[in-house]
C-alpha positions as CSV (number, residue, x, y, z in Angstrom):
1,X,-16.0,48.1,61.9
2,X,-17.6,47.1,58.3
3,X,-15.8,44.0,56.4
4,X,-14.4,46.2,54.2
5,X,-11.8,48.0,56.8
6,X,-11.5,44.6,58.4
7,X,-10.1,43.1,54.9
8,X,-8.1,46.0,54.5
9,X,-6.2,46.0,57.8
10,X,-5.8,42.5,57.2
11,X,-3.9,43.1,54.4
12,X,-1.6,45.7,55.9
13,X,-0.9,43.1,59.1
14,X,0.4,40.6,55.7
15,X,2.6,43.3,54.2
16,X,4.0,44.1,57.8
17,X,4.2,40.7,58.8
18,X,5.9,39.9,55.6
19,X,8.5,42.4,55.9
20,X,9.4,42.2,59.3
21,X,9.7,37.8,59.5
22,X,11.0,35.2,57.2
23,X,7.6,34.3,55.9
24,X,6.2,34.0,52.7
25,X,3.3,36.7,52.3
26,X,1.7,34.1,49.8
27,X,1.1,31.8,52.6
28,X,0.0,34.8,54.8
29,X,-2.5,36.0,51.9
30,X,-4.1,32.2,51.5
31,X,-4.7,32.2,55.4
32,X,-6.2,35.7,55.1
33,X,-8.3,34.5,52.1
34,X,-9.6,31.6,54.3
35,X,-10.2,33.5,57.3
36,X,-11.2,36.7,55.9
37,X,-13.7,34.9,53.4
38,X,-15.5,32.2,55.9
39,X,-15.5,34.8,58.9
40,X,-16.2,38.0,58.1
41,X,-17.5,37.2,53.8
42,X,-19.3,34.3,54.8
43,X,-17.9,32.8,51.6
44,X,-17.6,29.2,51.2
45,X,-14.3,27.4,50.9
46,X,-15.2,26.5,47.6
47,X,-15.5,30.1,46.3
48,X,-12.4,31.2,47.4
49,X,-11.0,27.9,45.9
50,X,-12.7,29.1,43.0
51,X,-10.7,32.3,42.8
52,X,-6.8,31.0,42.5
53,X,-5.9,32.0,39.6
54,X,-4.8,28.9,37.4
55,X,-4.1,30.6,34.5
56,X,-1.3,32.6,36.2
57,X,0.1,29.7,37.8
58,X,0.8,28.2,34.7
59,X,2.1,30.9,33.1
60,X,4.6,31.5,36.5
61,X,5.4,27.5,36.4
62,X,5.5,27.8,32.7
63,X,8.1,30.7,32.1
64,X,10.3,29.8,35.3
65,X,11.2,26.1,34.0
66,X,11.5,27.2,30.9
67,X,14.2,29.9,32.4
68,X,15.7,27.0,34.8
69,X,16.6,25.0,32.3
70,X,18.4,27.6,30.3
71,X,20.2,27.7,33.1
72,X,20.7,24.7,33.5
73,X,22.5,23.6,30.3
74,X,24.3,26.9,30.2
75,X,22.5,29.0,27.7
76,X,22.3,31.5,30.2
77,X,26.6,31.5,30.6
78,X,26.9,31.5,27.0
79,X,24.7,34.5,26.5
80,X,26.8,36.1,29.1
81,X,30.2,35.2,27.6
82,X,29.3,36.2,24.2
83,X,28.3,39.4,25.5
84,X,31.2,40.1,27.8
85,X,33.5,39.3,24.6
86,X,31.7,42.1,22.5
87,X,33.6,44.9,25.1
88,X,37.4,44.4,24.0
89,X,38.6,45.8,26.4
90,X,36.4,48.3,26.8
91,X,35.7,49.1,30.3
92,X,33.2,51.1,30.4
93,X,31.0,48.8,28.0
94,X,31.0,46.5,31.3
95,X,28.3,48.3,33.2
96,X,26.1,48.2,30.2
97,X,26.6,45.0,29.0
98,X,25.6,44.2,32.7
99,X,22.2,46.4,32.5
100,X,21.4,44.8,29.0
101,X,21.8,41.6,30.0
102,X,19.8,42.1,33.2
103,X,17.2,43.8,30.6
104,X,17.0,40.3,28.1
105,X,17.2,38.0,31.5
106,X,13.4,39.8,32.6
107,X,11.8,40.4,29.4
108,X,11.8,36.7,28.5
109,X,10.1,35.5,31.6
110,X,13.0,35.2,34.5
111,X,11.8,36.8,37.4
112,X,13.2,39.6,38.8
113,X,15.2,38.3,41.8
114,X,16.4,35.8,39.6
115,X,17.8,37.9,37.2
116,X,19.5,39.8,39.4
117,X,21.0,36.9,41.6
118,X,22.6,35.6,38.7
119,X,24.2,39.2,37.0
120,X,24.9,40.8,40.5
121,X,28.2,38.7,41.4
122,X,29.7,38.4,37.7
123,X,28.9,42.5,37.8
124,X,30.3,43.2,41.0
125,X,33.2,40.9,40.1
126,X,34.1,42.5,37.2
127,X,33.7,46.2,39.2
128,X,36.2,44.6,41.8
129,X,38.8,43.5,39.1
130,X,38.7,46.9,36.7
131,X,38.3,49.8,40.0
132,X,34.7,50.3,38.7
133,X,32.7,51.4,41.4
134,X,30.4,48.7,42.9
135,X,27.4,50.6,43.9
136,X,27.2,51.7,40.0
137,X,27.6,48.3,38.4
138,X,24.9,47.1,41.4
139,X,22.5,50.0,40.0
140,X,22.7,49.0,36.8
141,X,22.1,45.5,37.2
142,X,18.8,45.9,38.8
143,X,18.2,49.1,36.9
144,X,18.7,46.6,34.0
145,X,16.3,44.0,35.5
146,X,13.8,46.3,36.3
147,X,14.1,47.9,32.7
148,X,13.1,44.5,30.8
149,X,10.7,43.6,33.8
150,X,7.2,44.8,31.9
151,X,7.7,42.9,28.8
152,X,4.5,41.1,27.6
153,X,6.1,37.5,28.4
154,X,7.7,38.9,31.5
155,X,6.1,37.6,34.8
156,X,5.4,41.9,36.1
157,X,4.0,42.5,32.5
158,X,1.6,39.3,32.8
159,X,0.1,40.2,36.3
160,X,-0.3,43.6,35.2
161,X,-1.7,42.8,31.5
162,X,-4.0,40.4,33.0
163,X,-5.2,42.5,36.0
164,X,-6.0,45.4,34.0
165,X,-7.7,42.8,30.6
166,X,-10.1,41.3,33.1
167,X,-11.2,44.6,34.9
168,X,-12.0,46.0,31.3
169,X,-9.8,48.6,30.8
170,X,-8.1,50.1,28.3
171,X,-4.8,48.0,27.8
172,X,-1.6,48.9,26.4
173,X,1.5,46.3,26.9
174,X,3.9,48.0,24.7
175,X,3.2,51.2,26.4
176,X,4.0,50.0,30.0
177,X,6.8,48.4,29.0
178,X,8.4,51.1,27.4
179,X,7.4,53.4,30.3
180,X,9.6,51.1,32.2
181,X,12.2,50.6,30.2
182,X,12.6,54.3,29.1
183,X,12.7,55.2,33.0
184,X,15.1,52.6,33.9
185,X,17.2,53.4,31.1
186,X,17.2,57.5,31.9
187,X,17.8,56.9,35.6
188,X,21.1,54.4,34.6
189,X,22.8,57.0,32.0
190,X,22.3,59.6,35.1
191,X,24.1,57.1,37.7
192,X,26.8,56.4,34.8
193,X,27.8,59.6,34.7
194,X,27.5,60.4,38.3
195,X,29.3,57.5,39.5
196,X,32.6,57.3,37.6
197,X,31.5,56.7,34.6
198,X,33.3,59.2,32.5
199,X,36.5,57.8,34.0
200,X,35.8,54.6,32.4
201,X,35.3,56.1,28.9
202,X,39.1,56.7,29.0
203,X,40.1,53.3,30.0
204,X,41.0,50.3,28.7
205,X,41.9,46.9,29.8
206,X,45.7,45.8,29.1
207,X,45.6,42.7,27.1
208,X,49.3,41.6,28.2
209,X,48.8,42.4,32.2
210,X,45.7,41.2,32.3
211,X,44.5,44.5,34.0
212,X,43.3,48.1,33.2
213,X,45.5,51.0,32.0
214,X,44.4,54.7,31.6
215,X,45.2,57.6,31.1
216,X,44.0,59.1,34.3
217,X,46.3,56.7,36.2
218,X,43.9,54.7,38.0
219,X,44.4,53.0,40.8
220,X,45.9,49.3,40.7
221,X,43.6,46.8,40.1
222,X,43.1,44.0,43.5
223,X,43.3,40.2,42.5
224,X,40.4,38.8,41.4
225,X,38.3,36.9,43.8
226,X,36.5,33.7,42.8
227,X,33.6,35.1,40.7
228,X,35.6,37.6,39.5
229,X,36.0,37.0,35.5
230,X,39.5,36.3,34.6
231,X,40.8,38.3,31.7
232,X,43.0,36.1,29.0
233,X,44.0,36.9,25.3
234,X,41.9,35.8,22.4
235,X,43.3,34.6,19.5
236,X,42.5,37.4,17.9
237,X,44.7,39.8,20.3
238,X,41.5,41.6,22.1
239,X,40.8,40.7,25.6
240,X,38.7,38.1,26.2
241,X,36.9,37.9,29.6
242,X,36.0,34.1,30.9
243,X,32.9,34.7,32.9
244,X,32.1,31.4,35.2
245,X,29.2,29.6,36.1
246,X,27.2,30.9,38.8
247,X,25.0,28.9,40.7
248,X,22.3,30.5,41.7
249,X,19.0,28.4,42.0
250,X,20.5,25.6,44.3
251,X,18.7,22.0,43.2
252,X,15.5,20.5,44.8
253,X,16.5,18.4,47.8
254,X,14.5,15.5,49.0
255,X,12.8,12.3,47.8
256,X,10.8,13.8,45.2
257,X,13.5,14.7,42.8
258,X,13.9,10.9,42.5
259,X,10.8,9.8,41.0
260,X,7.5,9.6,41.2
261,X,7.2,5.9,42.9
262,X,6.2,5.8,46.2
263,X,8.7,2.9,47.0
264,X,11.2,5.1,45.7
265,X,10.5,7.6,47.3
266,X,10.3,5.7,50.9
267,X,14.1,4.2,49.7
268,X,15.6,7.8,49.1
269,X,13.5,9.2,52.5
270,X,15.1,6.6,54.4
271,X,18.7,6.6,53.0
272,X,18.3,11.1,53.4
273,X,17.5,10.8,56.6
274,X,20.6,8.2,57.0
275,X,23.2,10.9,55.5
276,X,25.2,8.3,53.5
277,X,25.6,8.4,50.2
278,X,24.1,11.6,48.8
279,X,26.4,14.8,48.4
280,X,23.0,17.3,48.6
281,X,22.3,15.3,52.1
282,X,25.8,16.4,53.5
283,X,25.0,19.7,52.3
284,X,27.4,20.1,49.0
285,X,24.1,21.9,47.8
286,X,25.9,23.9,45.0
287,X,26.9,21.6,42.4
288,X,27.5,22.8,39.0
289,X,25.1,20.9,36.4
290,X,26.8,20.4,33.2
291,X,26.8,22.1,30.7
292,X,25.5,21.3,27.3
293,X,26.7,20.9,23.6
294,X,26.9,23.9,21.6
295,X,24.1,22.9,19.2
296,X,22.1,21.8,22.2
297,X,22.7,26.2,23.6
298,X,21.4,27.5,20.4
299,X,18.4,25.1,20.3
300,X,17.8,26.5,23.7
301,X,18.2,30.4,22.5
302,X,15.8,29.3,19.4
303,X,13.0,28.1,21.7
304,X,13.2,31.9,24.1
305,X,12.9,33.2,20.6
306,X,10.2,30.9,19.4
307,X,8.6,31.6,22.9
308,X,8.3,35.0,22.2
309,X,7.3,34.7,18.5
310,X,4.3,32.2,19.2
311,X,2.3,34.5,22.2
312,X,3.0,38.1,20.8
313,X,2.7,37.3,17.0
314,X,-0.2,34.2,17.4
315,X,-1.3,35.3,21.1
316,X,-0.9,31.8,22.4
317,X,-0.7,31.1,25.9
318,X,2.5,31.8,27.1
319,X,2.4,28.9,30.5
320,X,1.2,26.3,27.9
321,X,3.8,27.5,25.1
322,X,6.7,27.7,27.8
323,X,6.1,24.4,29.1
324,X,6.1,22.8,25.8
325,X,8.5,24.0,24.9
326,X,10.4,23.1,28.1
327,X,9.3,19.4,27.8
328,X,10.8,19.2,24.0
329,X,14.1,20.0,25.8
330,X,13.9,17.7,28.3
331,X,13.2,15.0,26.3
332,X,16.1,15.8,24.2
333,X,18.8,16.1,27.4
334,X,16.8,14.8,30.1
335,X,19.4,13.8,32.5
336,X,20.6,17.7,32.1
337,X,17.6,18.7,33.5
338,X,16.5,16.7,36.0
339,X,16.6,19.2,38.8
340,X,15.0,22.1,36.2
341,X,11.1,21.8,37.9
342,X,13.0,22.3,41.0
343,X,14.1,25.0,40.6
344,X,11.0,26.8,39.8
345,X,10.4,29.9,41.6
346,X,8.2,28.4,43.6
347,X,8.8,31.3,46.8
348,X,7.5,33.8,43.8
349,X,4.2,31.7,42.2
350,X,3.6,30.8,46.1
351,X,3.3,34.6,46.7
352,X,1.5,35.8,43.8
353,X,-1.0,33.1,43.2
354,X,-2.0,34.1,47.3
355,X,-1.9,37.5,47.2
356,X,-4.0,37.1,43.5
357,X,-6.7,35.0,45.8
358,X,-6.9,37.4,48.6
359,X,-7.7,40.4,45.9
360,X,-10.3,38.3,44.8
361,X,-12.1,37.9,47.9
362,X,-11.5,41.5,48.5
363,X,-13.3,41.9,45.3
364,X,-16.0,39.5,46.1
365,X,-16.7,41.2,49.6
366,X,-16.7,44.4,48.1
367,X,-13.4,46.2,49.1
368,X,-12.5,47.1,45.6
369,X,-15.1,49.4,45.3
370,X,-15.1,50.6,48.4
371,X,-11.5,51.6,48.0
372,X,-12.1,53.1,44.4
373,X,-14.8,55.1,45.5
374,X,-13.2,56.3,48.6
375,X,-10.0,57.7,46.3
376,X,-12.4,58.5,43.8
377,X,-14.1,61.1,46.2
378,X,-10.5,63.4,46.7
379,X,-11.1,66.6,45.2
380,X,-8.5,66.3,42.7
381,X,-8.1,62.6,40.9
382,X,-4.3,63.8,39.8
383,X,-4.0,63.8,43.6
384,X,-5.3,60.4,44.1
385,X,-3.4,58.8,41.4
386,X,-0.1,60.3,43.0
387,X,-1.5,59.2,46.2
388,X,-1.5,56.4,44.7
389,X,1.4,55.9,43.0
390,X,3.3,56.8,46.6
391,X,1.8,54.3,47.9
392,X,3.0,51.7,45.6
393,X,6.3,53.1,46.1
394,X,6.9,53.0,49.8
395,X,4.8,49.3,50.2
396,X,7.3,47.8,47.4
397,X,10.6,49.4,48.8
398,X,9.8,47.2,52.2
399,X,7.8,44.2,50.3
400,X,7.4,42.6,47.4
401,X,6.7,44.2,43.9
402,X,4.6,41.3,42.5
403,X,2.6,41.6,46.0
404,X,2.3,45.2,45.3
405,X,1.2,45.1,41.5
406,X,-1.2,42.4,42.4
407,X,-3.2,44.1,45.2
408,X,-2.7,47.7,44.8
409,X,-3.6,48.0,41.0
410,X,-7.0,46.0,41.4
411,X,-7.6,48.6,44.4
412,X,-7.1,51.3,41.8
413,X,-9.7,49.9,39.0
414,X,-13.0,51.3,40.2
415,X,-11.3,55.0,40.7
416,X,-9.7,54.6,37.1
417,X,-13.4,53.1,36.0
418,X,-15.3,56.6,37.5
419,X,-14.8,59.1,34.7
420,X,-11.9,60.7,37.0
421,X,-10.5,62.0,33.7
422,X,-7.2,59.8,34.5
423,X,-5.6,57.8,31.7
424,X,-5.9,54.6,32.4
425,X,-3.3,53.7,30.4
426,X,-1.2,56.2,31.6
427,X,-2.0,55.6,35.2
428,X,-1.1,51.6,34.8
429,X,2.4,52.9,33.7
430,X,3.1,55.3,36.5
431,X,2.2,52.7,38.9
432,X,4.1,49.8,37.3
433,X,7.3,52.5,36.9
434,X,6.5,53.6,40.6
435,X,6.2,50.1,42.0
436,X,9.3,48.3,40.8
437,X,12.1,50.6,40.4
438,X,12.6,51.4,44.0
439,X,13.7,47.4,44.3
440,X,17.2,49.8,44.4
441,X,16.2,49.6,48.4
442,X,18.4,47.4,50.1
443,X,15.0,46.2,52.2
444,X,14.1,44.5,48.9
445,X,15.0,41.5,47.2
446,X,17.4,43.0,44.5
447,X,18.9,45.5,46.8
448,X,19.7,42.9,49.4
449,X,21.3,40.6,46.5
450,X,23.7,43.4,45.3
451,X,24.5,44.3,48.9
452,X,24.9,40.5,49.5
453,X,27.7,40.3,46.7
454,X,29.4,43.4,47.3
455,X,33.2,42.7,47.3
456,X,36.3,44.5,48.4
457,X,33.8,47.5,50.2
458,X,32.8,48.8,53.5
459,X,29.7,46.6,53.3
460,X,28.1,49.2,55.8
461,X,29.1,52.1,54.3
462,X,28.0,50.3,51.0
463,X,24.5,49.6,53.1
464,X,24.0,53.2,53.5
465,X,24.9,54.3,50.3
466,X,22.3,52.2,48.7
467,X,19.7,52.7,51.4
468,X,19.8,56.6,50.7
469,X,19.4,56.0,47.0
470,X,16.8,54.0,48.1
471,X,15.0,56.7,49.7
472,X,16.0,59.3,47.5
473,X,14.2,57.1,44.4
474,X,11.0,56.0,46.6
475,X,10.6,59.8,47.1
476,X,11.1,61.1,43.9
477,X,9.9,58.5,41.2
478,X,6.4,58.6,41.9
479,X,6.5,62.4,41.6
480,X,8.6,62.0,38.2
481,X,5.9,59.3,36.9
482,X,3.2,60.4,38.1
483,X,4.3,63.7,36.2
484,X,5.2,61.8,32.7
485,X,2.5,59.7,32.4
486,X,-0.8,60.9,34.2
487,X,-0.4,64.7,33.9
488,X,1.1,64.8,30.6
């Protein structure tokens, strides 16, 4: 068996591994970058070293603190509140207001997951309080997170931009992120309309009960549950919806949120390890941090926006940008953020900084081109780009997107490099599209969050609905993209 297979299978044992156990496939994909490099490369340990991509990692480090401590001081519930206020009373402006927020939450850095953990329970909340049906406000919240997920500052857009810059081809960020976006966007005006959503353009909530009223008698509203939103009048007479905090990154644990000291650290080991006298060591895990002054919100909002301004207007790094940007905020409210660098998506930057060292071995060894030229040699490239595309489809419905975008699309660069007559451009955006938006599946990361925080449902008849949507998207969007953006 030549290297080349040997690599390959080895990553198909991480992806199956990955999906099937608790374990993090970044940690899977450093062991197979060890093993695979010294045993069957003969690469040294210091050239595999020398392929972890540091540039990533501080862009994934960067954006992610920069998004916890948002969070943190409540920017991101103030966001929220001041969009939920904007519906008055309208009901069916809920489900949107849910995919746009979703949309912003990606497109400025937050990962995916994230995004979705903290829409999904004020969404599904909000469907369990006004009769809207849960597995439409679900869909649009991942829909939603998916939509804004290609964004050049978003973490999918920067593994894809960054993949496709260094292989040399032709790049287009607005593209792909429109691609996504526009898809995203199609597919959730389709499940608004096929999921009740015409029965919500006739209602309206009822400032004075505190509950919906329409004209197509729906059905009584159930109490709210404790993430529900609770409806109250405004002083200006329109329904005002109070959306709570949700916790969704739960602080770092352990000595080293303490300090940096080594005695200190010892002190705080010891008394953890004691239980006395520290609420995370008897497992109240889910405090609230408070929240911050008004001013201290917008100054927040104005550094997202500044974020944004400085890498896509000046082209500055977006990890180093972030991250200054983050420490200017700590050092104006440090004790609100003390727990912000942990709660870094570590999980995430653990998974794509090994999986983005494995590809580079794989590249180093070979396998890139051998794949390439191996899909390259199907009679039809359209074919192999579908292929393609289906591949990306069913891998990321059972694993992890960013795993996905950052081995499959490097796989794809010497066929897209051969003078198949495929778009490169277009190709990038059909398997982007392909990859991500069948996170619907409840095997995935999204899906399992919306089925998680389903309330007032059948949760296995709400397990099957979503895993036949699942399937239903995982067969039919690569076809669809494949269709819009490489053939067309």
């Amino acid at each position: 068996m030549s290297p080349q297979l040997i690599s390959i299978y080895a990553l198909v044992a991480m992806f199956v591994v990955a999906t099937i156990l608790p374990i993090n496939m970044g940690v899977l994909a450093f062991v197979g970058a060890f093993l695979v490099g010294t045993l069957v490369a003969g690469q040294t340990t210091s050239a595999i070293i020398a392929g972890f991509p540091g540039g990533l990692f501080l862009t994934l480090v960067g954006i992610t603190f920069l998004f916890a401590i948002a969070q943190n001081n409540g920017t991101i519930d103030w966001l929220v509140r001041l969009a939920i206020r904007a519906v008055r009373g309208r009901i069916a402006a809920i489900p949107w207001i849910m995919f746009g927020i979703s949309a912003v939450l990606t497109s400025v850095g937050a990962v995916s997951p994230g995004a979705v953990a903290i829409i999904a329970p004020i969404a599904l909340g909000f469907a369990l309080k006004y009769s809207i049906n849960p597995l439409l406000m679900g869909l649009m919240v991942i829909h939603g997170a998916q939509a804004g997920g290609f964004s050049p500052i978003s973490i999918y857009g920067g593994i894809t931009n960054r993949i496709v810059a260094k292989a040399g081809l032709p790049l287009n960020e607005i593209v792909t992120f429109l691609a996504s976006f526009g898809v995203n966007l199609a597919v959730a005006v389709l499940l608004f309309f096929a999921l009740g959503g015409r029965r919500l353009l006739q209602a309206r909530a009822d400032v004075s009960a505190g509950q919906q009223a329409s004209p197509n008698a729906m059905a009584a509203t159930p109490a709210p549950v404790s993430v529900a939103p609770a409806a109250v009048p405004s002083a200006a007479g329109n329904l005002a919806l109070a959306v709570p905090h949700v916790a969704v990154t739960i602080p770092q644990a352990g000595p080293q949120v303490y300090g940096d000291a080594e005695s200190e650290a010892l002190t705080e080991e010891r008394r953890l390890s004691d239980r006395r006298d520290d609420p995370l060591a008897s497992g109240d895990v889910s405090e609230t941090p408070a929240e911050g002054p008004h001013w201290y919100r917008v100054l927040t909002l104005g550094g997202l926006i500044l974020l944004a301004v400085l890498t896509l207007a000046f082209n500055l790094d977006i990890g180093f940008v972030a991250i200054t940007i983050g420490l200017g905020l700590s050092l104006i409210a440090p004790n609100l953020q003390k727990r912000a660098m942990g709660q870094v998506s570590w999980p995430e930057i653990m998974l794509i900084t090994g999986v983005s060292t494995y590809v580079v071995v794989l590249e180093k060894m070979g396998t890139i081109s051998f794949v390439g030229d191996s899909v390259a040699g199907l009679a039809s490239p359209m074919l192999a780009a579908l292929l393609l595309c289906f591949i990306g489809a069913v891998v990321s419905a059972f694993a992890s997107s960013t795993a996905v975008l950052g081995s499959l699309i490097p796989l794809a660069v010497p066929f897209l490099q051969s003078g198949t007559g495929v778009s490169p451009i277009g190709f990038i955006a059909a398997m982007a599209v392909a990859s991500t938006i069948v996170d619907v599946s409840p095997f995935s990361t999204n899906g399992a969050l919306v089925l998680a925080n389903a309330q007032g449902v059948d949760r296995e008849a709400f397990f099957r609905k979503l895993m036949a949507y699942g399937a239903i998207v995982t067969v039919v969007a690569p076809i669809v993209v494949w269709a819009l953006f490489v053939v067309l």
